[in-house]
MARGU-75672 format. One record per residue (C-alpha): residue number from 0; residue in three letters; x, y, z. Coordinates in steps of 0.25 Angstrom, whole numbers, plus 2048, in hexadecimal, padded with zeros to 3 digits. Layout:
REM MARGU-75672
+-----+-----+-----+-----+-----+
:   n : res :  px :  py :  pz :
+-----+-----+-----+-----+-----+
: NUM : ALA :   X :   Y :   Z :
...
+-----+-----+-----+-----+-----+
REM end
This chain:
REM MARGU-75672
+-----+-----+-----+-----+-----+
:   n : res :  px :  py :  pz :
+-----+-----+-----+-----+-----+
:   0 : UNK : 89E : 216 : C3E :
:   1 : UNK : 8A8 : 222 : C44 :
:   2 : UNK : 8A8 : 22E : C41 :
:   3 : UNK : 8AE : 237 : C38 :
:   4 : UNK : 8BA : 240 : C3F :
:   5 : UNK : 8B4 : 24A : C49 :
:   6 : UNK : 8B7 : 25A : C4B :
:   7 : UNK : 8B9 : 25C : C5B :
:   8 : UNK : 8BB : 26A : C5F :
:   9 : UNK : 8C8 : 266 : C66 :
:  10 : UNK : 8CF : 264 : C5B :
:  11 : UNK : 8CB : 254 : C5A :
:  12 : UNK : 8C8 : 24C : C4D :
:  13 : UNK : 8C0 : 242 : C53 :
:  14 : UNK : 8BF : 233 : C4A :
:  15 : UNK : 8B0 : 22E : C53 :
:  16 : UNK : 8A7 : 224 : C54 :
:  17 : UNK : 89C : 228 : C5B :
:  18 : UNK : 89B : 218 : C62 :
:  19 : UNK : 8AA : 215 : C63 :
:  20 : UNK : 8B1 : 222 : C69 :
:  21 : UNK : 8B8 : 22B : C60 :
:  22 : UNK : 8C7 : 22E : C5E :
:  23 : UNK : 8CE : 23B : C5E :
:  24 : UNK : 8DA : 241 : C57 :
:  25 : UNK : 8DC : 250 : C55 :
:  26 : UNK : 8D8 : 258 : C4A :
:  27 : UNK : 8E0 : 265 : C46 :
:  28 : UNK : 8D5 : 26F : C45 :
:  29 : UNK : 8C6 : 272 : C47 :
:  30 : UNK : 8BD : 27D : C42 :
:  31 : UNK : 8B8 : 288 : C4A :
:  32 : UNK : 8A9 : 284 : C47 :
:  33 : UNK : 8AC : 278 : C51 :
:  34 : UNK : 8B2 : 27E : C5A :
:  35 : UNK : 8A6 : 28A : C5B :
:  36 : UNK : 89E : 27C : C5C :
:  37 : UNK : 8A4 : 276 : C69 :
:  38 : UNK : 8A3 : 283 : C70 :
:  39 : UNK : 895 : 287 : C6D :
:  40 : UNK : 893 : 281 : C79 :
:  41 : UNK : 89B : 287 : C82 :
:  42 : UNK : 896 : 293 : C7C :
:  43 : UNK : 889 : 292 : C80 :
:  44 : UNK : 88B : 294 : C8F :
:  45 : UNK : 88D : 2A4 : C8D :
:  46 : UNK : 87F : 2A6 : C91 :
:  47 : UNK : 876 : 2A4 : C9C :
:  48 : UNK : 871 : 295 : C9A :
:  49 : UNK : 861 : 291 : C9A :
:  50 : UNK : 862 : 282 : C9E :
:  51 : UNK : 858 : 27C : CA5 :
:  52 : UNK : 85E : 273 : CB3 :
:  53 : UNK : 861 : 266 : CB1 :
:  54 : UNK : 857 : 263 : CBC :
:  55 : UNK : 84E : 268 : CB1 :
:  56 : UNK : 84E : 25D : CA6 :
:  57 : UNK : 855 : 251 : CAE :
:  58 : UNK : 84F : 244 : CAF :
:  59 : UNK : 851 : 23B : CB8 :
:  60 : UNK : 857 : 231 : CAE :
:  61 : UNK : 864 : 239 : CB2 :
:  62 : UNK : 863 : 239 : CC0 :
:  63 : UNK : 86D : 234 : CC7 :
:  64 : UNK : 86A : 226 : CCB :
:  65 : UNK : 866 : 225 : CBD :
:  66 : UNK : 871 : 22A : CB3 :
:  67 : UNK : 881 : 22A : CB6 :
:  68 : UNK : 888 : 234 : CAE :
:  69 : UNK : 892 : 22A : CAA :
:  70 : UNK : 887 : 225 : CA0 :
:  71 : UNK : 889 : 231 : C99 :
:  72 : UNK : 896 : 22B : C95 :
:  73 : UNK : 898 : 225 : C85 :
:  74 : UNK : 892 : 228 : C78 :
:  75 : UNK : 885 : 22F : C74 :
:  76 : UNK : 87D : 233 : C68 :
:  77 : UNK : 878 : 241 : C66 :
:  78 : UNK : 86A : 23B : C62 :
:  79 : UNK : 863 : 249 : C66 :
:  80 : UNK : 868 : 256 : C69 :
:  81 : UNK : 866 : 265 : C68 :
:  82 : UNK : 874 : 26A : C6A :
:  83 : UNK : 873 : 277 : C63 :
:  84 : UNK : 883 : 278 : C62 :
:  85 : UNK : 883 : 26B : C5A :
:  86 : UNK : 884 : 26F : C4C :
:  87 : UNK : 877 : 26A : C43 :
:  88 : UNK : 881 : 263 : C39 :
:  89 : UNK : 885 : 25A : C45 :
:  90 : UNK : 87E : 24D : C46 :
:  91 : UNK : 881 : 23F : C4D :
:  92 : UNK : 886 : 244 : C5A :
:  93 : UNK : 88E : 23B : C64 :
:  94 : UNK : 894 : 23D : C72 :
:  95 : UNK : 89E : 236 : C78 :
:  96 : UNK : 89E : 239 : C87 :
:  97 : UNK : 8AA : 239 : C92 :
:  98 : UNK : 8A4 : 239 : CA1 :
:  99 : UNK : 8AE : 23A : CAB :
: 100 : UNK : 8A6 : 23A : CB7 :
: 101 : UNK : 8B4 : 23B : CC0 :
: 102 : UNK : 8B8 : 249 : CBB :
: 103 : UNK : 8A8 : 24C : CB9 :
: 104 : UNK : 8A8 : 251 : CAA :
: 105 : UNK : 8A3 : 24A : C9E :
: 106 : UNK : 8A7 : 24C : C8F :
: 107 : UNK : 8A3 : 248 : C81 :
: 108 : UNK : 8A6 : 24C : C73 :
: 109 : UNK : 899 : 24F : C69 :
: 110 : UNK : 89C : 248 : C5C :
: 111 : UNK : 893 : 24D : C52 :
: 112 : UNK : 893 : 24A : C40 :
: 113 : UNK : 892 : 256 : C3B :
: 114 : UNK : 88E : 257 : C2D :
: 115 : UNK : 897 : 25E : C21 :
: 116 : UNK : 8A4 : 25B : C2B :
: 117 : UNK : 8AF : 252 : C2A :
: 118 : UNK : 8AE : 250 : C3A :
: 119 : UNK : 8A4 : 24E : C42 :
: 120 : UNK : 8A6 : 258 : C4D :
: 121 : UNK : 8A9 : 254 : C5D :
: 122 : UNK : 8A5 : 25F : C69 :
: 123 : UNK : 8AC : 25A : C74 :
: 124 : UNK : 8A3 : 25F : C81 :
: 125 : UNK : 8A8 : 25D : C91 :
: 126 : UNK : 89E : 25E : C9C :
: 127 : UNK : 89E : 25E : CAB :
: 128 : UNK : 896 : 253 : CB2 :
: 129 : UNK : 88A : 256 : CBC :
: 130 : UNK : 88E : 259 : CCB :
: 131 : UNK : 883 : 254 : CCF :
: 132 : UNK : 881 : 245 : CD1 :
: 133 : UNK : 875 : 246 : CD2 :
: 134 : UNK : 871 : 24E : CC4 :
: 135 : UNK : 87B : 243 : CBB :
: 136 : UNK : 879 : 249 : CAD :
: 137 : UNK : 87B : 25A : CB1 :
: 138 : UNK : 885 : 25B : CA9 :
: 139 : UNK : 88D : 268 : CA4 :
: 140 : UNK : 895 : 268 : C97 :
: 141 : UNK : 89C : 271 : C8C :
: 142 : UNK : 8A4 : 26F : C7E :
: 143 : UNK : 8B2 : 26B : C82 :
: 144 : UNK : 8BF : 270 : C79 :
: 145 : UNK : 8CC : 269 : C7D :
: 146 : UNK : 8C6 : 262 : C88 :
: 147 : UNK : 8C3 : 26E : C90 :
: 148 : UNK : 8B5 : 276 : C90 :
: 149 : UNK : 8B6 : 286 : C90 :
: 150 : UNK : 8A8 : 289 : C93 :
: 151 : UNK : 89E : 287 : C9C :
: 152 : UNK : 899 : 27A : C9E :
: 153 : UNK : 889 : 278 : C99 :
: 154 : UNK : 87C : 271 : C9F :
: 155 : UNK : 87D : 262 : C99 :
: 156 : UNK : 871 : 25B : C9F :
: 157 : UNK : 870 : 24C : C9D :
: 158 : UNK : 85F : 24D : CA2 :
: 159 : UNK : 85E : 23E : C9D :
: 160 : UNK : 861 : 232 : C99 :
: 161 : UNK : 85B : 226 : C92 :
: 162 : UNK : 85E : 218 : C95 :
: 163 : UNK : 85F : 209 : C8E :
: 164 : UNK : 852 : 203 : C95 :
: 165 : UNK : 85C : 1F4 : C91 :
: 166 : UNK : 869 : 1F9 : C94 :
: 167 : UNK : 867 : 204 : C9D :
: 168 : UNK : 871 : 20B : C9A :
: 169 : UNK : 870 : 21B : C94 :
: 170 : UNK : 86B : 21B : C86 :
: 171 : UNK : 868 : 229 : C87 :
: 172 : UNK : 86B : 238 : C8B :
: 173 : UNK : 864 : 244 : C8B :
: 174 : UNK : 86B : 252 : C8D :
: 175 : UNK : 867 : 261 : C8D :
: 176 : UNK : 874 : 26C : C8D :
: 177 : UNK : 872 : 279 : C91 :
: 178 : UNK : 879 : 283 : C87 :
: 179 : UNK : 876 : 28E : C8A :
: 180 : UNK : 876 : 29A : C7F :
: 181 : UNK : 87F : 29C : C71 :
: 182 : UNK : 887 : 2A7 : C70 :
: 183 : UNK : 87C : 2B2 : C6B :
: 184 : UNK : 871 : 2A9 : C6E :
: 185 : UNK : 866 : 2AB : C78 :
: 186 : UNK : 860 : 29F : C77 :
: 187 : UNK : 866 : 292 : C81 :
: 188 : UNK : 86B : 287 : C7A :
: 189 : UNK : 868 : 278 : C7F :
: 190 : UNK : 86D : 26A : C7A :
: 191 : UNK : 865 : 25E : C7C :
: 192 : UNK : 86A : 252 : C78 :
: 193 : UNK : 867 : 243 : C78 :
: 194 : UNK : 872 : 23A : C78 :
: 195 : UNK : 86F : 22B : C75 :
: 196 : UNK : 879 : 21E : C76 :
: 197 : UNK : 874 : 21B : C68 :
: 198 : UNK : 873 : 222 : C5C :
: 199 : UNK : 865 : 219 : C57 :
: 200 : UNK : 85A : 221 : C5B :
: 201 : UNK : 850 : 227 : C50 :
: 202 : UNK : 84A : 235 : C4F :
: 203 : UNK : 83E : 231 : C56 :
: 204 : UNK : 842 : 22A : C61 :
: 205 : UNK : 84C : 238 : C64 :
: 206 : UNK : 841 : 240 : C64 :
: 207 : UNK : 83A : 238 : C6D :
: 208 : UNK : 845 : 238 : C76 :
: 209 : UNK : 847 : 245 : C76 :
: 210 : UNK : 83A : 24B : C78 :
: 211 : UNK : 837 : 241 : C83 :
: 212 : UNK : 842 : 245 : C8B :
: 213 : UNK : 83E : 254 : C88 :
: 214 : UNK : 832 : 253 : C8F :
: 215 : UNK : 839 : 24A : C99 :
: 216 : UNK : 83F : 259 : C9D :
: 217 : UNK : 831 : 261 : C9B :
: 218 : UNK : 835 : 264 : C8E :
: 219 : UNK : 83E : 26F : C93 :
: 220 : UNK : 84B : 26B : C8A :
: 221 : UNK : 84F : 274 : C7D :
: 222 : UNK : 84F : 269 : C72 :
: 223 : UNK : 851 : 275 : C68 :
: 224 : UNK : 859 : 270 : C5B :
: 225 : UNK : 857 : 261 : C5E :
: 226 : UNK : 85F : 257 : C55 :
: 227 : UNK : 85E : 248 : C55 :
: 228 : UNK : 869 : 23F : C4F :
: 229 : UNK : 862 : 232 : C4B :
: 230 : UNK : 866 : 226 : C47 :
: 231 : UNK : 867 : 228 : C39 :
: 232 : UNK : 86F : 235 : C3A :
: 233 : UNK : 878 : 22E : C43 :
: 234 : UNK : 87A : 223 : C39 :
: 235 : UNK : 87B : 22D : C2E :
: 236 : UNK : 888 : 234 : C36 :
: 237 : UNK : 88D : 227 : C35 :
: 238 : UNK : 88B : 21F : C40 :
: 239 : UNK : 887 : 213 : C45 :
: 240 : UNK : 879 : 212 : C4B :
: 241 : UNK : 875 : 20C : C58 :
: 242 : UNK : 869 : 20A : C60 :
: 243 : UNK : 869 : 207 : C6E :
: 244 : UNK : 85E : 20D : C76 :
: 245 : UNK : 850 : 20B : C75 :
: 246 : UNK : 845 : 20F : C6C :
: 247 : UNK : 83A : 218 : C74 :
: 248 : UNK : 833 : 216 : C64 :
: 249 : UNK : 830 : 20D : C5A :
: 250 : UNK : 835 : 218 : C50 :
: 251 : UNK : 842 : 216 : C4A :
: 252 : UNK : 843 : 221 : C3F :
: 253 : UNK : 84F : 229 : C3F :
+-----+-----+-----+-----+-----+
REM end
């Protein structure tokens, strides 16, 4: 069930499998269109940012005697997201998150299959844990090339998580990133995402999800755009199908 190869804006062709790692070996050329990708970003710090505080729309599932940031570490499914620098041809997202608590910073790649390409793509992002011990999941973050960001880091609030009610352990994440304006855009730009353990849940269950944690924060998060990869899609980009956290329905429908 990997992958096929993947198109990193480093210049990596990345052989993945979204439960097993993935394997690098480096890949002589990349078109600009990718590149324009990564940075879209970065890009969108030029203007003035309208984000609401993370005091707004934290819950206190993320408090800190409740939620270490090292839970953030491993794979997760893209079940839900509004990530408006996220190409509409792109589907089945994983990340594969790296937290280094001892250098304070955090990284992942967003692997994504994108339909009419050879590769799926892979936008590598780096971000800079919360100083605040107290406020675990006020994170800041940006699109990385070679390791390095250029820009300003971005609000990435983890506002709240969900956990296994057997296992106890995070099934999973919400989070809401600030970013800001487009070049020759007035209007801010926000990414919710909901990022699951598993890639098993349906449509329905999603959207219950997803608007039960919106009015959990007063309703006062942009879902603008909102895109749900399911079960079915997931299997459809090829990939084995799993279901580990629990039902809050009896509907399965995809």
């Amino acid at each position: 069930n990997d992958w096929k190869g993947t198109v990193s804006v480093f210049f990596v062709d990345t052989v993945s499998s979204p439960v097993g790692g993935y394997q690098e070996r480096y890949f002589p050329m990349i078109t600009s269109a990718f590149v324009l990708l990564v940075l879209a970003r970065g890009l969108t710090a030029a203007r003035h940012l309208s984000c609401p505080s993370y005091e707004d729309i934290r819950l206190p599932s993320v408090d800190q005697d409740n939620f270490n940031i090292t839970e953030f570490t491993g794979t997760w499914y893209l079940t839900a997201t509004s990530e408006p620098t996220l190409p509409k041809f792109c589907r089945c997202g994983v990340n594969e998150v790296s937290v280094d608590v001892s250098q304070g910073r955090y990284s992942y790649h967003n692997i994504d299959y994108c339909d009419h390409l050879e590769r799926n793509i892979s936008i590598p992002i780096l971000g800079k844990l919360s100083s605040d011990s107290a406020s675990p999941g006020n994170l800041r973050e940006n699109a990385a090339l070679f390791n390095h960001t250029f820009l300003k880091m971005l609000p990435n609030y983890i506002f709240h998580i969900e956990r296994n009610p057997i296992t106890k352990a995070v099934d999973i994440i919400y989070t809401y990133a600030c970013l800001g304006n487009l070049p020759l855009s007035k209007k801010s730009l926000f990414s919710f995402n909901m990022l699951t353990r598993d890639n098993g849940f349906s449509t329905a269950e999603t959207l219950s999800r997803v608007q039960s944690v919106n009015a959990s924060t007063e309703a006062i998060l942009d879902l603008s755009g909102l895109r749900i990869n399911n079960s079915t899609m997931y299997a459809m980009c090829g990939m084995r199908v799993t279901k580990l956290h629990a039902s809050v329905e009896s509907d399965s429908t995809a």
